[in-house]
N, C-alpha and C positions, 0 to 999 in steps of 0.2 A: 504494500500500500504506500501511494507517495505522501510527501511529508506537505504539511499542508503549506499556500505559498506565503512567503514574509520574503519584509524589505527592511533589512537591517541596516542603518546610516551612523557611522562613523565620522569625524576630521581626526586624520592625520597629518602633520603639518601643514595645515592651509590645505589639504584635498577632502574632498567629501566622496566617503566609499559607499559605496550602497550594496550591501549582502544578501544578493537574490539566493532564495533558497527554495524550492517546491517545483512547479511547473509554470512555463510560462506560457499563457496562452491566449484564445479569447477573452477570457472569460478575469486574468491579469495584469494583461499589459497596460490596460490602461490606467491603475496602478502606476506601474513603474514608471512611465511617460510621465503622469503628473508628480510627481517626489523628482525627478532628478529634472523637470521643467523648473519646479521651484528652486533647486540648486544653481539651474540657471541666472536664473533671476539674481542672486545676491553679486555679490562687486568682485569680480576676477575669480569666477568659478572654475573650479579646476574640478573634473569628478573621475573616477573609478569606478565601474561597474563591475562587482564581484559574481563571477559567473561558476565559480566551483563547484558551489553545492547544489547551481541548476540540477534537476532528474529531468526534464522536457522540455521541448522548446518546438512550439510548432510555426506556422507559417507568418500567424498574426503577430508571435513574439519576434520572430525576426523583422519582418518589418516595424517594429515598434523600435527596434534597436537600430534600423536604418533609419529613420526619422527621428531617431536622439542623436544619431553621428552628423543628421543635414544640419540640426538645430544647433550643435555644439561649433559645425562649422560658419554659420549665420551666424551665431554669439563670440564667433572667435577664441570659445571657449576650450582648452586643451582636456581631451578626455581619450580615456585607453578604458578598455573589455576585457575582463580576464575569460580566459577561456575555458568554457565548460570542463570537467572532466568525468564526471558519469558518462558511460557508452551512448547509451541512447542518445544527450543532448547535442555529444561531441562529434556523432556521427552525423545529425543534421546540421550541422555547421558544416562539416568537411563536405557534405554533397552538395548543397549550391555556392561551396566554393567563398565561404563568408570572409576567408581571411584577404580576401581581395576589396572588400567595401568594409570592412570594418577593422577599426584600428586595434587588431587582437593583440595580447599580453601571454605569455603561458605561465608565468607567474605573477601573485598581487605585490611581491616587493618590487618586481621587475617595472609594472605600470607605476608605479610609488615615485621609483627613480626616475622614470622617465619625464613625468609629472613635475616634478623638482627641477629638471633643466629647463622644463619648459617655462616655467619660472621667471629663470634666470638668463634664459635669452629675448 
């Protein structure tokens, strides 16, 4: 049975993590969209989307995560995805090919650091 879904928000140095956990879906996203819209909103958003403990991810969640990467790009806002690791979620990522439109992470210290330069350039 999947776990039910939560959005878990963090700062860690100046970034806002958000710890997607359950499935993401119809019935979700819209959810996540509004919490990491409002992240938007505040003054020099930098965000993380913690995708680890995703278990699903269907058509609607990924396009919910391509229209958080058009909006971060409109905000100028620097954001990285970490990348699923349950089979199921990470295998629909790999088959339409996500790591090409979305700015994936395979680890969250990785998007952390990256975050930090972005920073500072």
């Amino acid at each position: 049975m999947a776990k039910p879904f939560s959005i878990g928000t963090r700062e860690v140095e100046g970034v806002t993590v958000f710890d997607v956990e359950g499935e993401l879906d119809l019935s979700t996203a819209p959810k996540l969209c509004g919490r990491i819209d409002q992240a938007f909103k505040g003054r020099g958003p930098r965000v993380l989307v913690d995708l680890t403990k995703l278990e699903f991810c269907d058509s609607t969640g990924l396009r919910a995560l391509f229209g958080t990467v058009q909006e971060a790009r409109v905000r100028r806002a620097p954001l990285r995805i970490v990348q699923p690791t349950s089979p199921a979620a990470a295998r629909v990522f790999d088959l339409v090919g996500a790591a090409e439109f979305l700015p994936l992470v395979d680890e969250t210290e990785t998007g952390l650091a990256q975050l930090a330069r972005a920073l500072r350039s």
